[in-house]
Structure formats: structure tokens, C-alpha cells
LUMLUMTOR-388985 format. One record per residue (C-alpha): residue number from 1; x, y, z. Coordinates in steps of 0.02 Angstrom, whole numbers, plus 50000, padded with zeros to 5 digits. Example, Ala and Ser with C-alpha at 12.3 -4.5 7.8 and 13.67 -1.06 7.14 Angstrom:
REM residues 2
+-----+-------+-------+-------+
|   n |     x |     y |     z |
+-----+-------+-------+-------+
|   1 | 50615 | 49775 | 50390 |
|   2 | 50684 | 49947 | 50357 |
+-----+-------+-------+-------+
END
This chain:
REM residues 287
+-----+-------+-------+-------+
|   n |     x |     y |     z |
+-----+-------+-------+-------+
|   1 | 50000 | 50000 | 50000 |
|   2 | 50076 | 50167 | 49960 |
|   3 | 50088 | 50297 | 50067 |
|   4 | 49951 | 50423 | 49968 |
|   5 | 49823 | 50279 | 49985 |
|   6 | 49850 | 50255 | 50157 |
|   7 | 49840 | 50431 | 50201 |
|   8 | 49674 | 50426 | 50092 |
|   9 | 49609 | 50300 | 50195 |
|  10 | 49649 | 50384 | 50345 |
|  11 | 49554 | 50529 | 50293 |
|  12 | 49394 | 50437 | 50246 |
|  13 | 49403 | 50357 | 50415 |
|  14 | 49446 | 50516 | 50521 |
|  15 | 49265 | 50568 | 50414 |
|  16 | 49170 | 50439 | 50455 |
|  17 | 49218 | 50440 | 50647 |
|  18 | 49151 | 50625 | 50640 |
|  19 | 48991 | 50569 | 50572 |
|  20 | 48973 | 50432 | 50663 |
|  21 | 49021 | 50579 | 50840 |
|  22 | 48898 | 50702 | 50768 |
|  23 | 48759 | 50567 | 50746 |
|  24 | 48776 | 50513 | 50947 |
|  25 | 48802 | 50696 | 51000 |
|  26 | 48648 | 50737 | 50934 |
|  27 | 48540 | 50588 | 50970 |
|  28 | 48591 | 50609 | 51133 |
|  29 | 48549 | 50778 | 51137 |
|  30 | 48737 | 50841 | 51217 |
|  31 | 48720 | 50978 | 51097 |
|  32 | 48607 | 51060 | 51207 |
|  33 | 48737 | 51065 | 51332 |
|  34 | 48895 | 51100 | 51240 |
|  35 | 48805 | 51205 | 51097 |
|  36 | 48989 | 51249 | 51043 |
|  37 | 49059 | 51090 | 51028 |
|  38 | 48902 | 51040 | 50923 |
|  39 | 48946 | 51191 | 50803 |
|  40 | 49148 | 51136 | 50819 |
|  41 | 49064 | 50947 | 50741 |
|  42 | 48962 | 51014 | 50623 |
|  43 | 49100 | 51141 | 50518 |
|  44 | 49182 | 50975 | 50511 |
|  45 | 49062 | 50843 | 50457 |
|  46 | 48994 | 50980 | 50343 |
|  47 | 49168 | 51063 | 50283 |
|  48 | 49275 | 50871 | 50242 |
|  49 | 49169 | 50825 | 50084 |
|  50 | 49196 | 51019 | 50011 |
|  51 | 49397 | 50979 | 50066 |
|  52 | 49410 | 50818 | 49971 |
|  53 | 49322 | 50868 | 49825 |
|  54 | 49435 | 51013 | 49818 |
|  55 | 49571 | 50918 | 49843 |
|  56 | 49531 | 50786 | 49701 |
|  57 | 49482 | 50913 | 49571 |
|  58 | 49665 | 51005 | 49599 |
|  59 | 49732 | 50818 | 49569 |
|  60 | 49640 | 50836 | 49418 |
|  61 | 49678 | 50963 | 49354 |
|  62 | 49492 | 51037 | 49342 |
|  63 | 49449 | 51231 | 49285 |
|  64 | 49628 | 51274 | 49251 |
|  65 | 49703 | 51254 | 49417 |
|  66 | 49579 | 51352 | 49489 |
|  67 | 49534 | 51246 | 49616 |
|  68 | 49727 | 51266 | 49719 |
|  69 | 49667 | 51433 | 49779 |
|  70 | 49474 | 51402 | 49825 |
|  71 | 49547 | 51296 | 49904 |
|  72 | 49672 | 51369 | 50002 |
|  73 | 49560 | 51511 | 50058 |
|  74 | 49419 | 51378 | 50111 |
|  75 | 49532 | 51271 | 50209 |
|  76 | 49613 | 51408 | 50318 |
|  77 | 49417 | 51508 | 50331 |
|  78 | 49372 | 51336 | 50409 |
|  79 | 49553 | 51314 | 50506 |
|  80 | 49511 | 51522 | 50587 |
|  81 | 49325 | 51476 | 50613 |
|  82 | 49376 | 51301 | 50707 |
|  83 | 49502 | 51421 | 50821 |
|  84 | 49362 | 51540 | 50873 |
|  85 | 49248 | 51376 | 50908 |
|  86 | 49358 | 51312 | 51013 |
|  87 | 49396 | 51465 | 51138 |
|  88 | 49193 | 51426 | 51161 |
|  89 | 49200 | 51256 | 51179 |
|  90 | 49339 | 51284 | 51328 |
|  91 | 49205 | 51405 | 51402 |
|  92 | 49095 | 51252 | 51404 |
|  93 | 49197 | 51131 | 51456 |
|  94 | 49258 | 51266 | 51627 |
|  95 | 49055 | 51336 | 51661 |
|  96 | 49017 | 51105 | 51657 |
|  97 | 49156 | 51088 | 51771 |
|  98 | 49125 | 51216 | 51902 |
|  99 | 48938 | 51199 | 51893 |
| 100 | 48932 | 51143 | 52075 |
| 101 | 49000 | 51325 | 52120 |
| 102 | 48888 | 51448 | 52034 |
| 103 | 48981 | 51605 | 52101 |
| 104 | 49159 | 51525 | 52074 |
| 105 | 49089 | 51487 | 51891 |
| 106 | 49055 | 51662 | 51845 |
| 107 | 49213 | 51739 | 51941 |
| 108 | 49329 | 51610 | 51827 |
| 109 | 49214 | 51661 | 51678 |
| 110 | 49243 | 51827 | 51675 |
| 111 | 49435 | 51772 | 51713 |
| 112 | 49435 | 51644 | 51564 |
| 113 | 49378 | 51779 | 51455 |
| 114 | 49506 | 51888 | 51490 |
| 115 | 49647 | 51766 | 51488 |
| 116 | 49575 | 51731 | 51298 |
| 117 | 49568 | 51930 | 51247 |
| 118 | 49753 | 51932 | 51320 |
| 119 | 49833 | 51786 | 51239 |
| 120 | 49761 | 51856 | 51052 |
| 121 | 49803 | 52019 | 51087 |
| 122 | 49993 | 51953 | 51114 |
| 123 | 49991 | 51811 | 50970 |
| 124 | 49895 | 51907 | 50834 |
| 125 | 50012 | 52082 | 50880 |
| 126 | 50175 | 51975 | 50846 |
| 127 | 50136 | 51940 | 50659 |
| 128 | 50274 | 52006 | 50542 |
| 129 | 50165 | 52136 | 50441 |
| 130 | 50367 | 52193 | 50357 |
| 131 | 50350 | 52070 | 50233 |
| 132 | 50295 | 52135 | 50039 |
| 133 | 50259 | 52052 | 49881 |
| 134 | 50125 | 51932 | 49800 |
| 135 | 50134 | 51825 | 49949 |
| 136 | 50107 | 51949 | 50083 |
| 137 | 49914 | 51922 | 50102 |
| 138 | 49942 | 51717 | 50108 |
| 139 | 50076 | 51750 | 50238 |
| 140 | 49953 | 51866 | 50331 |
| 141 | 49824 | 51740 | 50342 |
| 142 | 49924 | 51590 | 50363 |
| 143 | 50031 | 51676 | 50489 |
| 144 | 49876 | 51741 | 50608 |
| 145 | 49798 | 51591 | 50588 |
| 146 | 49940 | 51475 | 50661 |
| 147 | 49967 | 51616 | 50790 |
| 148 | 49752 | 51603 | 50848 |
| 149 | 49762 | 51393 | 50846 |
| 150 | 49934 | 51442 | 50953 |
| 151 | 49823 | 51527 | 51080 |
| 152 | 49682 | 51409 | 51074 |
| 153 | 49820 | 51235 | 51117 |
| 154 | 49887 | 51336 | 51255 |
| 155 | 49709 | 51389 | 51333 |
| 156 | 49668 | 51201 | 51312 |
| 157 | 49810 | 51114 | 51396 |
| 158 | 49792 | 51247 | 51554 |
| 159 | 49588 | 51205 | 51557 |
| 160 | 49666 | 51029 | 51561 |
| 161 | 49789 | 51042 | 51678 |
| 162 | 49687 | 51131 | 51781 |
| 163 | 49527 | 50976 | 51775 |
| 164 | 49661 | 50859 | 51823 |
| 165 | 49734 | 50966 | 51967 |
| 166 | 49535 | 50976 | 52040 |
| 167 | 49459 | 50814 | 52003 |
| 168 | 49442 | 50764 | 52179 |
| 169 | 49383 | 50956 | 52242 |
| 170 | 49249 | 50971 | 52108 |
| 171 | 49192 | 50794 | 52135 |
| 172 | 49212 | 50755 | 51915 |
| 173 | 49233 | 50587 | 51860 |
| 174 | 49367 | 50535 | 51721 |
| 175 | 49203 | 50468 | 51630 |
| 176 | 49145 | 50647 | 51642 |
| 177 | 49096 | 50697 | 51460 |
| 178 | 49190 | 50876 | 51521 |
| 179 | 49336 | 50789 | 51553 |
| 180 | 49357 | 50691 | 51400 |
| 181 | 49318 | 50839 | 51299 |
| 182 | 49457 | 50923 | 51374 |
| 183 | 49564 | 50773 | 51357 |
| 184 | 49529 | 50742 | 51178 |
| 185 | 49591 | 50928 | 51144 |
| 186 | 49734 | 50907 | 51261 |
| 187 | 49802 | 50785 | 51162 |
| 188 | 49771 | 50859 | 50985 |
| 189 | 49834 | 51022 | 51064 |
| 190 | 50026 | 50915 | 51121 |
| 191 | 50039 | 50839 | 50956 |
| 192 | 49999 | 51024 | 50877 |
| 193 | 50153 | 51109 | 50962 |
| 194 | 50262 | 50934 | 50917 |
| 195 | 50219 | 50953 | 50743 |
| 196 | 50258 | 51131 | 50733 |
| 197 | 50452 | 51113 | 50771 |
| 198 | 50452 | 51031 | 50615 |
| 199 | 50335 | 51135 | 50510 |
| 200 | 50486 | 51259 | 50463 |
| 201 | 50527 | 51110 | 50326 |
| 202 | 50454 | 51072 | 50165 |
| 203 | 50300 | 50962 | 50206 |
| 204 | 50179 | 50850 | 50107 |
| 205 | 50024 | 50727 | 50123 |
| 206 | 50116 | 50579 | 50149 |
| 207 | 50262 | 50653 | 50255 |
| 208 | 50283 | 50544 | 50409 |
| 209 | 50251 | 50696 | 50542 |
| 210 | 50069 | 50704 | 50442 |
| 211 | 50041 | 50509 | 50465 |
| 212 | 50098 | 50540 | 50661 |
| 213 | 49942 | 50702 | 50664 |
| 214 | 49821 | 50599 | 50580 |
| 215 | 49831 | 50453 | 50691 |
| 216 | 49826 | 50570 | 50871 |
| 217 | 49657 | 50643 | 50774 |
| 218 | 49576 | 50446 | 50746 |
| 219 | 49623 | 50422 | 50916 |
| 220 | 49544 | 50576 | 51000 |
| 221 | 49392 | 50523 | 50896 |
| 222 | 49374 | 50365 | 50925 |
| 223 | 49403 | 50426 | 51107 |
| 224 | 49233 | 50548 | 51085 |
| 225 | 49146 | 50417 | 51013 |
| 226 | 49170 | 50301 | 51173 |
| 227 | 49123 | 50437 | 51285 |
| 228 | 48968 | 50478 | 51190 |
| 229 | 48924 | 50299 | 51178 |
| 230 | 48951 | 50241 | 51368 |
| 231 | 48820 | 50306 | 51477 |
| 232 | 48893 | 50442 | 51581 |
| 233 | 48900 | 50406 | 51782 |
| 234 | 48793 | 50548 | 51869 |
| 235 | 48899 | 50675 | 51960 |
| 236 | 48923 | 50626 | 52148 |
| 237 | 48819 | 50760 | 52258 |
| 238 | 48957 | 50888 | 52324 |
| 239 | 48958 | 50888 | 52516 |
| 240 | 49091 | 51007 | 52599 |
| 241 | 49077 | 51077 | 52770 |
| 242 | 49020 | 51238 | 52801 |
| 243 | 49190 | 51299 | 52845 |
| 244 | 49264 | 51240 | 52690 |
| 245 | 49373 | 51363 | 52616 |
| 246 | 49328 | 51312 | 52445 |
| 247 | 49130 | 51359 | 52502 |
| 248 | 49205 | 51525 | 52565 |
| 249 | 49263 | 51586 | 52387 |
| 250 | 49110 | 51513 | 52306 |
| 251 | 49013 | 51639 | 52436 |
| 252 | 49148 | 51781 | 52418 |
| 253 | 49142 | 51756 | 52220 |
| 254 | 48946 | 51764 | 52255 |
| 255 | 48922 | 51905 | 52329 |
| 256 | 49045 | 52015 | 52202 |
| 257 | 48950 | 52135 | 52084 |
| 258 | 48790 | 52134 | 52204 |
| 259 | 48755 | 52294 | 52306 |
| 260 | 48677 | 52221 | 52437 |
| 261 | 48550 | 52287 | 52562 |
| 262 | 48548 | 52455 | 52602 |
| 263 | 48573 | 52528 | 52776 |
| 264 | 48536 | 52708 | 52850 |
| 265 | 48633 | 52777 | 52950 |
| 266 | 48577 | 52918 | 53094 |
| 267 | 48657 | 53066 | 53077 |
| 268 | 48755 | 53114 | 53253 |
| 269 | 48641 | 53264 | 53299 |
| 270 | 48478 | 53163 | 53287 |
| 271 | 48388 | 53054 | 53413 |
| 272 | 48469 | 52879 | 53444 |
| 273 | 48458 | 52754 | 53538 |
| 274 | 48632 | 52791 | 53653 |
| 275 | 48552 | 52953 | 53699 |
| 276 | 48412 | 52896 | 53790 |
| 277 | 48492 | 52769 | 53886 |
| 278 | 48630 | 52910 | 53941 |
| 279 | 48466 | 53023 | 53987 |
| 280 | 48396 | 52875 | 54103 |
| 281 | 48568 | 52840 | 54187 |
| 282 | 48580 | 53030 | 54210 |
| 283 | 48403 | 53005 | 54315 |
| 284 | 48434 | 52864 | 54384 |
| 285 | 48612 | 52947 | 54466 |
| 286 | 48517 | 53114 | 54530 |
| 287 | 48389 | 53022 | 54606 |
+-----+-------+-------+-------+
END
């Protein structure tokens, strides 16, 4: 088997795992809770069959060659739309995580958001805008594109990192469909950064490092799939004592951004309370 056919197959089967994801997410009706993630699985399911019939009319050499660039400018649209998905789907994957802590979940919200608007700001500001010629718009895009999925891996491994570090305080299972979300990115995001110390080479379809990509992405599917298809354990009831510190920040993070209830206070010429005590111990001592 050569190495184009294999990759081929590969592709139909990465395809077909994404169907075969989208069709349990749905009947399942997880969509409703990750709405994100349903919109990550659709662009995909919907945008592969456009991709390989671009891909097989540039092989043959269809409308003059036409097809190269429709389908260069469709492929990274999809590659920029999946990057903004995905800072959503995180969002998701941290609000189902901390649900048992509504006022910590809206602190780290507002938090998470921030951390996002900061890491673009910093990625999309160090693009090399210097460079002139025919190529400078396809470096543009290409360039802020890799520097957005950039972003979005490292956002992804710290929302993992940071499930694994508090499993046992949030009470979330490893069967968690949260969890393996984040897991399945996790790992895409690792092999991402691996791949990219050798992207400064000429690559192709059937270059080894593409066979080594491919294979993480069957895996993380195939890893969906399972989750999707295994009943999900209900979350264990969270139980913490009333001195917990954990329950103290959920009630701190609560109460931020509420005024509160209102209290008057006397001014120091007027009638109080004080005074008329003083008055009867003033009585009480002539007397």
C-alpha cells in the first residue's frame, strides 16, 4: 500500500468517525449542553466533503488550476473559524466543570475571558506585517491563523491541567463527558506544538510527521465516540463543610458585583438610641 492511499484512507476514516460523533452527540441531545462543541462537529462533518472534493479536482487538474486557491482560502476560513469555536467550547467545558460552584463559575468566567482577549492580543500583535510582495496576504492569513490555533492549544492544555489538578475538589469523574472533551483537545493540542518544530521544513500529504497528526486525530475520535456511547455516571452530590474554604470563595465570588441591602445611617445630631439610655442613667444617678 503506498503511502498516498494510506493517508486517503485515513482521511475517509477520520470522516466517518466524525459522522458517526455528530450522529451520537445529537441523538443524545449533548448539543444542548455543549452548543459549541456541536457547532465545532458540524464545520467539520459539513466542511470534509467540500475539502476532498477540492482536493481531488486540483489532482485533476479541473477549471485550470483554479481549484489550488478556492481551496486554500476555504481550508484556512474553516482552520480560523475552528480556532474561534474552540475558545467557546473551553468556556463550556470550565462553566460544566464548576457547575457545582455557581459564584466561582462566573468569577473564573469573566477570568477565562480575559485570559482569551490577552493571549490574542499578544499572538495576533506578533505577526510580521514587514514582509511585501504577491505573497504577503497568504503570509498574513496563514501567519495569524497559526498564531490564533497557538492561543487556542495553550488555553486548552491549562483548562486541562487545571481539571486534572481539581478532580477530587469538584467531585468530576474521568468518565465525565467535560473531562474527555478536554482530554481529547489536550492531546490534539501536544501533538499540535510537536508538529510545529518541524513545520519550518518542506511538508507534504504523505510526510511521516502528517501520518503521526492523523493518527493522534483517529484516536481523539474514536476517544469521543466512546464517551458519547458509554452512559455517563451521574455526578456525585458535592458535600463540603460549612467551613470549607473552597465554600468560602464560592460565597465571596457570590456576593461580588451585588450591592447588597441598604442601611441608613443616623446622623450624630439626631435622636438615637445611646442618647436615651445616657438620659435615664443621668436620672437614675440624681435620684
Amino acid at each position: 500500500m503506498s503511502a498516498q492511499t494510506a493517508m486517503s484512507l485515513m482521511s475517509v476514516a477520520e470522516f466517518a468517525l466524525w459522522v458517526v460523533l455528530g450522529f451520537l452527540f445529537w441523538t443524545k441531545k449533548l448539543h444542548h449542553r455543549f452548543p459549541a462543541m456541536g457547532g465545532y462537529m458540524a464545520l467539520h462533518v459539513g466542511s470534509a466533503p467540500v475539502l476532498l472534493f477540492l482536493i481531488y479536482g486540483q489532482s485533476q487538474h479541473w477549471f485550470n488550476n483554479l481549484f489550488f486557491p478556492i481551496y486554500f482560502y476555504t481550508y484556512w476560513a474553516i482552520y480560523i473559524a475552528s480556532a474561534v469555536l474552540l475558545f467557546f467550547v473551553c468556556m463550556e467545558v470550565f462553566r460544566s466543570a464548576l457547575s457545582a460552584f455557581p459564584g466561582l463559575m462566573k468569577f473564573g468566567i469573566v477570568i477565562f475571558r480575559w485570559a482569551i482577549l490577552a493571549s490574542v492580543i499578544v499572538s495576533l500583535s506578533s505577526i510580521d506585517f514587514s514582509h511585501r510582495g504577491g505573497g504577503f496576504l497568504v503570509d498574513i492569513i496563514t501567519s495569524s491563523a497559526f498564531k490564533l490555533m497557538h492561543s487556542v492549544s495553550i488555553v486548552e492544555l491549562c483548562l486541562l491541567g487545571f481539571l486534572c489538578l481539581g478532580m477530587n475538589a469538584l467531585r468530576l469523574s474521568v468518565r465525565n463527558l467535560s473531562f474527555g472533551i478536554a482530554l481529547g483537545f489536550g492531546l490534539m493540542s501536544s501533538s499540535d506544538f510537536i508538529i510545529a518544530s518541524f513545520w519550518s521544513r518542506k511538508t507534504s500529504l504523505t510526510d511521516p510527521v502528517q501520518f503521526v497528526y492523523e493518527s493522534v486525530i483517529l484516536v481523539t475520535l474514536g476517544m469521543w465516540v466512546a464517551y458519547c456511547a458509554l452512559p455517563e455516571p451521574a455526578r456525585q452530590p458535592l458535600m463540603v463543610p460549612a467551613n470549607s474554604l473552597i465554600f468560602r470563595w464560592d460565597e465571596i465570588a457570590t456576593a461580588l458585583g451585588h450591592t447588597g441591602t441598604q442601611v441608613a445611617v443616623q446622623p450624630a445630631g439626631g435622636f438615637s438610641l445611646t442618647g436615651a439610655e445616657n438620659a435615664v442613667e443621668e436620672a437614675l444617678t440624681r435620684n
